[in-house]
C-alpha positions, 0 to 999 in steps of 0.5 A: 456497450452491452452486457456482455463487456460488463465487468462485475464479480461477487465480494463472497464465496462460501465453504461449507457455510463460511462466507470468505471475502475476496478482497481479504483474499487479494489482501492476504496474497498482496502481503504474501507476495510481498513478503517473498519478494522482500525476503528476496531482496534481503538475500541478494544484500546478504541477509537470513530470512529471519530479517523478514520472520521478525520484522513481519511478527511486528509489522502486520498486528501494526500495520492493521491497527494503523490502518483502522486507526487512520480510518476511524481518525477520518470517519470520526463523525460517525465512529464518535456516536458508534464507539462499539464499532471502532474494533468491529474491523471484519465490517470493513475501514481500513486506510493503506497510509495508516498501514505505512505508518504501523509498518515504519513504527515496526521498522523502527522498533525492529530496527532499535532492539536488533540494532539493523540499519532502519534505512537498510531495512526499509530498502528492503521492504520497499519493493514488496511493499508496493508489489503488495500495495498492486496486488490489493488494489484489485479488492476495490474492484470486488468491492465496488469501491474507490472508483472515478468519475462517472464514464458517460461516453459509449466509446470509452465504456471498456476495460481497463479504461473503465469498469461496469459496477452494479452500485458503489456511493458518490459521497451523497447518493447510491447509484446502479449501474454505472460505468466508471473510471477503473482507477484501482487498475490505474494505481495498480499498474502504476504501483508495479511500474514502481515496483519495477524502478525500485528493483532497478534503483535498489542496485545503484542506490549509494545510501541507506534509505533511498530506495525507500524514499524513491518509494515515496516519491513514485508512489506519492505521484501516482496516488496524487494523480489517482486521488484527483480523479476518484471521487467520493474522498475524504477532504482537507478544510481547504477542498484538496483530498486527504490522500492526495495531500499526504501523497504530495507530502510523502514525494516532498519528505522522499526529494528532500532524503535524496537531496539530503543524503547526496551531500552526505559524506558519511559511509553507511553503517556496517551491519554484521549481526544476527541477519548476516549469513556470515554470521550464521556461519560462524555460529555454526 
């Protein structure tokens, strides 16, 4: 394949001498997006807008701190004889499972101080969060990272089944000039697909939180699937990837909520707090 069908972009731009990287761009549109589209969805269940104003005050300094601090929990071995480094976050290292788990701890605190059903919450997050998780996933692409196997055959050297990279580290080596696997559009074709199931599910879903642990589920399988061809990834003490071990987990937790909720008898519980708004109505 020549030259003209590779595909390669610079990770930089300036202006008036501040350098500005793309994927923090890609990142700060993802959760944009994501936020509009969950303010979107709280509306159609009811709720202000403030729902998402107070949950995001929390979720996003969580979220960041999860997602560096599950980086550095991975990469002890060199954070532990570089410790000045683990705040040093504009260098880099940052993991989208611990930003989960920093948006769900803010779920929960959201959830106890204003008395909102967590479950319900969650729904309402679920489809921007992976409409953000989409987005973000093209800042692999301009920083030439996270990619599979190596594509040795001419006939399969195209976008958007593999990409041309100028360099990007095997784990013991840098090579050039390679191309590769596109799995950061793999997963993000697969994240708007569940993004559009999610749309569709959250509309026929009988019980708070499913809609959430379908999210689990579909983006727990196609992670699974991603992280068995990209290489390059942190593994278990028994050879499978980390990734790939909690995605399998994630789809087990979200079955098993399905499982559970569908015997439940119990009604929902009703909210008409401060989100509601009927309840902005009435203040009024």
């Amino acid at each position: 394949m020549g030259a003209p069908d590779k595909i390669a972009i610079h990770n930089l731009f300036g202006i008036e001498g501040l350098d500005i990287a793309w994927y923090g761009i890609l990142i700060a549109v993802g959760i944009v997006a994501g936020v509009l589209l969950a303010v979107y969805e709280a509306k159609r269940r009811g709720y202000t807008s403030e729902l998402l104003v107070d949950f995001m005050i929390l979720a996003l300094p969580l979220a960041i701190v999860g997602a560096r601090i599950y980086y550095v929990a991975f990469e002890w071995d060199y954070y532990s004889q570089h410790p000045e480094e683990i705040v040093a976050i504009w260098n880099g290292g940052i993991a989208i499972y611990g930003a989960i788990i920093g948006g769900v701890i803010a779920a929960l605190i959201l959830s106890r101080w204003r008395k909102f059903p967590l479950g319900r919450l969650l729904d309402i997050c679920a489809p921007g969060l992976v409409l953000g998780q989409a987005i973000g996933r093209w800042g692999n692409f301009v920083n030439q990272e996270a990619f599979g196997n190596i594509v040795t055959d001419p006939n399969l050297q195209f976008f958007p089944y593999a990409v041309y990279i100028q360099e990007r580290f095997t784990g013991t080596e840098w090579v050039i000039d390679q191309w590769v696997q596109a799995t950061f559009f793999y997963e993000s074709m697969w994240d708007i697909g569940v993004m559009v199931l999610l749309l569709v599910y959250a509309r026929r879903a009988k019980h708070d939180g499913n809609v959430f642990a379908m999210y689990l589920i579909g983006y727990g399988i196609g992670r699974f699937w991603i992280e068995g061809i990209r290489i390059s990834t942190l593994q278990t003490s028994f050879g499978m990837p980390v990734s790939q071990f909690l995605s399998l987990i994630l789809v087990i937790i979200g079955i098993v909520y399905i499982l559970v909720m569908r015997k439940r008898n119990k009604p929902d519980v009703l909210y008409e707090g401060r989100y509601c708004k009927d309840f902005k109505k009435a203040e009024a």
